[in-house]
VMD Tcl script that draws the C-alpha trace (Angstrom):
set ca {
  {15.00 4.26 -25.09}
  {14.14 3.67 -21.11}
  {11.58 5.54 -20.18}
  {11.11 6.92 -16.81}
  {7.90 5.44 -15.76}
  {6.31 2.22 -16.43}
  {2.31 2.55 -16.08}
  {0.92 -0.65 -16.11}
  {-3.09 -1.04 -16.37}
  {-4.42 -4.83 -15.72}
  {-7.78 -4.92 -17.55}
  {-10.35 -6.99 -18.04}
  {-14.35 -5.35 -18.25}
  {-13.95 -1.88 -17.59}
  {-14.68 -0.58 -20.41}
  {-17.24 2.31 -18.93}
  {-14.44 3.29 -16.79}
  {-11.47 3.39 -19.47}
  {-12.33 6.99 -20.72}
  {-11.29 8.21 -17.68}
  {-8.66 6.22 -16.79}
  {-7.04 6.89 -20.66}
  {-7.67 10.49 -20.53}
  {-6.16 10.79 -16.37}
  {-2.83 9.35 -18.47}
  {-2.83 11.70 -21.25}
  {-3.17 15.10 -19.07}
  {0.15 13.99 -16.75}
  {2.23 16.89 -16.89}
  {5.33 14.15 -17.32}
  {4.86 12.29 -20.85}
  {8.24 10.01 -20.67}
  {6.11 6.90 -19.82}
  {5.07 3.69 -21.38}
  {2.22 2.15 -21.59}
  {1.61 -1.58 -20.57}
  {-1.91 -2.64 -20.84}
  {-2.54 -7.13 -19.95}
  {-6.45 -7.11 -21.18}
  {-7.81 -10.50 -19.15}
  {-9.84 -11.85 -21.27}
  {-12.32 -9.06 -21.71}
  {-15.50 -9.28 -23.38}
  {-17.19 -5.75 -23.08}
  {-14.95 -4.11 -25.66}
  {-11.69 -3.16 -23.71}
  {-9.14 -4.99 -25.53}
  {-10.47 -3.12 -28.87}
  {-10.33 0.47 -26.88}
  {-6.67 -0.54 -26.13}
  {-5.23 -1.54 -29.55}
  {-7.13 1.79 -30.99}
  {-4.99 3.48 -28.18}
  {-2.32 1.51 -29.10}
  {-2.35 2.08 -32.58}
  {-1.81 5.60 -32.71}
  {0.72 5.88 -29.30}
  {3.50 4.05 -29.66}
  {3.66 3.88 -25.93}
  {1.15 1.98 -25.47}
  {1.68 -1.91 -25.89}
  {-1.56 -3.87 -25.30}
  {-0.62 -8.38 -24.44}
  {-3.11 -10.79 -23.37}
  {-3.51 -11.51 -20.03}
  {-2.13 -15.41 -18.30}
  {-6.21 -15.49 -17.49}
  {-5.32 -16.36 -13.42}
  {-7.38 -13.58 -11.98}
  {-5.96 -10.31 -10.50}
  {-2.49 -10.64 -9.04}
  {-0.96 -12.70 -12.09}
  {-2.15 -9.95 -14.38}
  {-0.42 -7.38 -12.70}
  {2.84 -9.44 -12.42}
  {2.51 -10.30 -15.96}
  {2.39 -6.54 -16.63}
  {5.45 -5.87 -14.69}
  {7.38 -8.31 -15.97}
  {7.42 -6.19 -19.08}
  {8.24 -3.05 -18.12}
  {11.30 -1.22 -18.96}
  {11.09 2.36 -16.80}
  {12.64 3.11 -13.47}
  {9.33 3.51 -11.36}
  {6.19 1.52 -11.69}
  {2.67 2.75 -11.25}
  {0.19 0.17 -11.29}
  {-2.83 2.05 -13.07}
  {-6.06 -0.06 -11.88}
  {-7.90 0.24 -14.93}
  {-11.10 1.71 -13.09}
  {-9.40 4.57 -11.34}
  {-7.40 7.77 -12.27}
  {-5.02 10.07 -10.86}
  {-4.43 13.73 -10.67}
  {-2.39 15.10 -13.83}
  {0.78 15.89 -11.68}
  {1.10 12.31 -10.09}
  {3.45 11.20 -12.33}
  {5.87 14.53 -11.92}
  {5.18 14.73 -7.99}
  {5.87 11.34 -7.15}
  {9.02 10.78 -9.33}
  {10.67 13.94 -7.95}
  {9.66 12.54 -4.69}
  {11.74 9.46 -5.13}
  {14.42 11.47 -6.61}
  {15.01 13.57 -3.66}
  {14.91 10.49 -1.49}
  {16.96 7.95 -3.35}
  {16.91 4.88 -0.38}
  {13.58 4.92 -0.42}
  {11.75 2.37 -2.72}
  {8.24 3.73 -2.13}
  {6.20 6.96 -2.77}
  {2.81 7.42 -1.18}
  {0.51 9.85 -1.54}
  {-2.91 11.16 -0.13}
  {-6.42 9.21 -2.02}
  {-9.44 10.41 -2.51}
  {-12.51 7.70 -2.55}
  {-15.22 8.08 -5.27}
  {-18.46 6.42 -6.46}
  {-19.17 4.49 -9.57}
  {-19.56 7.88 -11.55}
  {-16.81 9.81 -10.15}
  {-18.26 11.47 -7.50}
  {-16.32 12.05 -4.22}
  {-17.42 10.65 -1.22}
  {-17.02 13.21 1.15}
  {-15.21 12.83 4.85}
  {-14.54 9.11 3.71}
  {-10.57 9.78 3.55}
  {-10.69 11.57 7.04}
  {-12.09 8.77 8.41}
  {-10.02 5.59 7.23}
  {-8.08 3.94 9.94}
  {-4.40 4.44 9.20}
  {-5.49 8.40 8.30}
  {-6.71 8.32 12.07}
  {-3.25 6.90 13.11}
  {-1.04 9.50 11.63}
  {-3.16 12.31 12.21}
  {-1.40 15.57 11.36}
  {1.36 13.76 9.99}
  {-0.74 12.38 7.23}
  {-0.76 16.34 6.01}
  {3.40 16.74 6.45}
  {6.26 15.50 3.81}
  {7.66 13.03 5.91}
  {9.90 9.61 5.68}
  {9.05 6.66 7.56}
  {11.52 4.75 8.21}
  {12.04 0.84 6.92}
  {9.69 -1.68 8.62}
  {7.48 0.99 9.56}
  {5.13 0.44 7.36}
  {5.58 -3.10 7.51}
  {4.87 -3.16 11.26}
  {1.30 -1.29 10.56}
  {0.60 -3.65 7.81}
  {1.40 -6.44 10.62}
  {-1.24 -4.95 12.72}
  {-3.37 -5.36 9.40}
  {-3.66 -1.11 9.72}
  {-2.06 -0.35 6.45}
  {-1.21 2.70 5.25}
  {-2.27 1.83 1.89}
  {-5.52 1.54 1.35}
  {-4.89 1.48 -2.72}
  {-2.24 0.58 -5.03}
  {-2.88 3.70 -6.89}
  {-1.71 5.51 -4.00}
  {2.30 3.78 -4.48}
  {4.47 4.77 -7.28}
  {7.35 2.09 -7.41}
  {11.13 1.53 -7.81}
  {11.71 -1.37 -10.48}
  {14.52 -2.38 -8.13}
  {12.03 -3.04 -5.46}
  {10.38 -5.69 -7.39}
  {12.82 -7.08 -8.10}
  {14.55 -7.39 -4.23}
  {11.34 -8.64 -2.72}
  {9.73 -10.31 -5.57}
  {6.34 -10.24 -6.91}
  {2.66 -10.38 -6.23}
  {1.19 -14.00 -4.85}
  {-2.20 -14.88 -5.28}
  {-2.63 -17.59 -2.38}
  {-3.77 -14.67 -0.61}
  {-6.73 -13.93 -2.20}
  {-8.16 -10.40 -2.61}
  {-5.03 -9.25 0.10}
  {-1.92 -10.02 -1.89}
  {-1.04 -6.84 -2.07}
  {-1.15 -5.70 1.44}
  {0.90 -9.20 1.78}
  {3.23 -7.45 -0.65}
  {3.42 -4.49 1.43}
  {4.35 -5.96 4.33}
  {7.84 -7.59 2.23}
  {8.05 -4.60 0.98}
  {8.21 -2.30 3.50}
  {10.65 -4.40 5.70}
  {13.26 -4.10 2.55}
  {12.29 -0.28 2.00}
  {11.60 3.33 3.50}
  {8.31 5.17 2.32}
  {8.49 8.63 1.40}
  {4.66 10.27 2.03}
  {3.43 12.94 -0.19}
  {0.55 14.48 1.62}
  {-1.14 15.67 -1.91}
  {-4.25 13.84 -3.13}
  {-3.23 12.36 -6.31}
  {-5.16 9.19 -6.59}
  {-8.31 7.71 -6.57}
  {-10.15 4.84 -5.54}
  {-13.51 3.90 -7.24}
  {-15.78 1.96 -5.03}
  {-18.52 -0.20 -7.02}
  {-19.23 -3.60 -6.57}
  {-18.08 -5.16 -10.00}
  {-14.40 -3.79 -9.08}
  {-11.71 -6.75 -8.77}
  {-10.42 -5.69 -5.32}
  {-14.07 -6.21 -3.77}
  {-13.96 -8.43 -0.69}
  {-17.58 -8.92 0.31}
  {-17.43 -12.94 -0.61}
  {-14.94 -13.75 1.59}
  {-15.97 -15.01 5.05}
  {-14.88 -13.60 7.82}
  {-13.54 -16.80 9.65}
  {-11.80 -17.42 5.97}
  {-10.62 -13.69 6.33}
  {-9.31 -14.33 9.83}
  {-7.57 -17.65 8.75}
  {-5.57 -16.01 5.80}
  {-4.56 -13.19 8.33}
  {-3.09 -15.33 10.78}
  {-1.12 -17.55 7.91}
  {-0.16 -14.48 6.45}
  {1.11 -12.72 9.29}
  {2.73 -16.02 10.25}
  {4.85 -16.34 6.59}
  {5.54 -12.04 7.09}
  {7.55 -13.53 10.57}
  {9.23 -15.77 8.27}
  {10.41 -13.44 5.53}
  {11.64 -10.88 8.50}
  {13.54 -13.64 10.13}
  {14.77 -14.37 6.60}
  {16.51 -10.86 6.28}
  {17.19 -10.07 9.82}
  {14.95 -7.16 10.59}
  {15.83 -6.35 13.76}
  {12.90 -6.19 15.38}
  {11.92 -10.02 14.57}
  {13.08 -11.43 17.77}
  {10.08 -9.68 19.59}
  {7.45 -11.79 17.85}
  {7.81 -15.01 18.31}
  {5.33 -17.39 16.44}
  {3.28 -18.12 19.89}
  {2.55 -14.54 20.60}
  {2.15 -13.71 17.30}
  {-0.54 -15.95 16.87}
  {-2.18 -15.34 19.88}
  {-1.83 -11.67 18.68}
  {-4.12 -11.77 15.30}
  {-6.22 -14.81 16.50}
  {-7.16 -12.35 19.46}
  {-7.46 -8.60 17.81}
  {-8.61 -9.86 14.09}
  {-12.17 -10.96 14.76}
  {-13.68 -8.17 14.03}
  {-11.50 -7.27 11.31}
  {-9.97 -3.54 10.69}
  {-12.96 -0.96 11.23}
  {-13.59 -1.29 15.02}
  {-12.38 -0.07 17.84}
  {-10.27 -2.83 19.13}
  {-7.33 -1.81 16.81}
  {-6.49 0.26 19.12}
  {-5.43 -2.15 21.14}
  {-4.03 -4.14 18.31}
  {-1.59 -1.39 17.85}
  {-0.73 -1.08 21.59}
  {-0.38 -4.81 22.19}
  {1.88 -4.85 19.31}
  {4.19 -1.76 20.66}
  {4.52 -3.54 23.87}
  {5.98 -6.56 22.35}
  {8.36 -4.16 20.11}
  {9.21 -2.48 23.28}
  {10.63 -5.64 25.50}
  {12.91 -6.77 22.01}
  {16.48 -5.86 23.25}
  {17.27 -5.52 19.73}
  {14.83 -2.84 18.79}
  {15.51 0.36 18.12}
  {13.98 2.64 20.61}
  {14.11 5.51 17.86}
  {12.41 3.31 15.59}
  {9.49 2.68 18.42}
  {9.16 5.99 19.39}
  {8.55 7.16 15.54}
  {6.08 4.12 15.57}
  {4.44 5.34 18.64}
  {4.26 8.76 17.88}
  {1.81 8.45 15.10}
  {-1.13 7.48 17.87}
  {-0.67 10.15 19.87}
  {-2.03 12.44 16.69}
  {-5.29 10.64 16.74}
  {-8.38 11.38 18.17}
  {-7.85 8.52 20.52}
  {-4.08 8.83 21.88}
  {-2.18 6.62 23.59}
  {-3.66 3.82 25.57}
  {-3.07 3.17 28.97}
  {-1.08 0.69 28.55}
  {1.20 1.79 25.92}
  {1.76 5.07 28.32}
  {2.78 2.57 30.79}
  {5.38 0.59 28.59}
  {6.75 4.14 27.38}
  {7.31 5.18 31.42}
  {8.65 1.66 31.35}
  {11.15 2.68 28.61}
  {11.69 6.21 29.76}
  {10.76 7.65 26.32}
  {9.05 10.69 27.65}
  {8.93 12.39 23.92}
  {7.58 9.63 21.67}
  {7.33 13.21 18.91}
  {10.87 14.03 19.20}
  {12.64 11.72 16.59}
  {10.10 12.38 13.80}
  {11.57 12.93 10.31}
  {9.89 15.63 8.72}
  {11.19 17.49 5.94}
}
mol new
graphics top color blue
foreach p $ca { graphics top sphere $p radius 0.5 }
foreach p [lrange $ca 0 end-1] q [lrange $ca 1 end] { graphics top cylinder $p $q radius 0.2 }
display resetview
């Protein structure tokens, strides 16, 4: 029979983390899942701890991994699946026991959207929380009290964040996924290093609405073995797979017609990350990476003003509002209530 959920756990040399990670599965309050574990090649004793699992749940189905690194285990998992929603279960994190039941019954009450996202909480190498470190993450700055309201954002939302490399997820523990969405924007790529899935978001999110659930589910364990870690990447490497990146995202929105494409034309759109991206996502200058990018949404003729005043409205939350400048495009505009179109339920 199809089961509701696919979990999907890419593995390879985690075993002092699997306990938890097995044991965050078998407390979900929902237990019509499967189990798809692709072990990478492990050598510390995970791919026995799996086939023990495996051996005595018949949920559980444990495959070798292609051996291509991160992204073409996790595609290799999907590939497999057979539920309705997808939760890609890193193999060193865990998740609340009603993540399963909260998130599906969030995508049930909001069938068009592909995408449920919920609230993470960071924690060491043992476990431990790291206090204030959710609070002060970026994108939780930009939505402000909204990141603490049921709410829908709209399609290409998201994606437009994600453009201005401020994404909304900070973990793919955080997202529990429609099959269908897979399979209408494909899969993950791996040209993009340790960011192919905030690439992925970005497709994503232009085909899809996000439903947030303002509950802390997940986690995210920070430790410096994880797969995810970025510290060996260079930051004029970093830069240069921003800007191509951001360059094939105009491509794909072109490619579907989002209708705010016409507004970011490859010139300024370089100019635009070669100019705000130097010093990467935790400084202040993405402030005005978000209000640069507004003003070009704002002189598209094709762009909804609805959908730019929703966009807007989740700086004015922050500690540090609206910029001048965006204040001035919005006089411009005549939006006088960027708050007043918000979709709250």
């Amino acid at each position: 029979m199809q089961p509701l959920v696919s979990i999907c756990i890419p593995s390879r040399n985690t075993r002092r983390f699997l306990d938890e990670r097995k044991a965050s599965i078998l407390a979900q309050t929902v237990d019509d899942y499967e189990v798809i574990v692709v072990d990478d090649g492990s050598t510390d004793g995970s791919r026995g701890f799996f086939e023990d699992w495996a051996a005595i749940d018949p949920r559980v189905h444990v495959f070798e991994g292609p051996g291509q690194g991160l992204y073409p285990g996790w595609n290799d998992a999907i590939r497999r699946v057979k539920g309705e929603f997808i939760y890609i279960a890193t193999s060193d994190d865990t998740m609340a026991p009603d993540f399963l039941e909260v998130m599906v019954k969030a995508l049930l009450d909001h069938p068009s959207s592909g995408l449920a996202h919920c609230c993470a909480t960071f924690i060491d190498e043992s476990g431990r929380p790291f206090e204030g470190r959710w609070e002060t993450w970026p994108a939780v700055e930009f939505f402000g009290d909204l990141i603490r309201l049921e709410h829908v954002r709209p399609r290409g939302h998201d994606s437009i964040l994600s453009l201005a490399f401020l994404t909304p997820y900070f973990s793919i523990t955080q997202l529990l996924i429609r099959r269908s969405l897979f399979e209408e924007c494909g899969l993950f790529s791996r040209k993009w290093g340790p960011y192919g899935d905030l690439q992925w978001q970005m497709r994503a999110t232009l085909l899809t609405s996000t439903v947030h659930v303002p509950a802390h589910l997940a986690t995210w364990r920070m430790h410096q073995s994880q797969a995810s870690n970025t510290s060996s990447i260079g930051e004029s490497h970093r830069r240069g797979l921003f800007i191509r990146m951001a360059e094939e995202h105009l491509v794909f929105s072109r490619k579907i017609q989002f209708p705010v494409r016409n507004g970011l034309s490859p010139r300024l759109l370089r100019f635009f990350v070669k100019k705000q991206i130097a010093q990467f996502w935790f400084d202040e200058t993405r402030i005005g990476r978000v209000g640069l990018l507004c003003r070009f949404l704002l002189r598209e003729p094709h762009a909804s003003l609805s959908f730019v005043k929703d966009f807007l409205a989740r700086k004015s939350g922050s500690v540090c509002g609206l910029n001048a400048a965006v204040q001035r495009e919005l006089r411009c505009a005549r939006i006088d209530n960027p708050l007043e179109n918000q979709e709250i339920s």
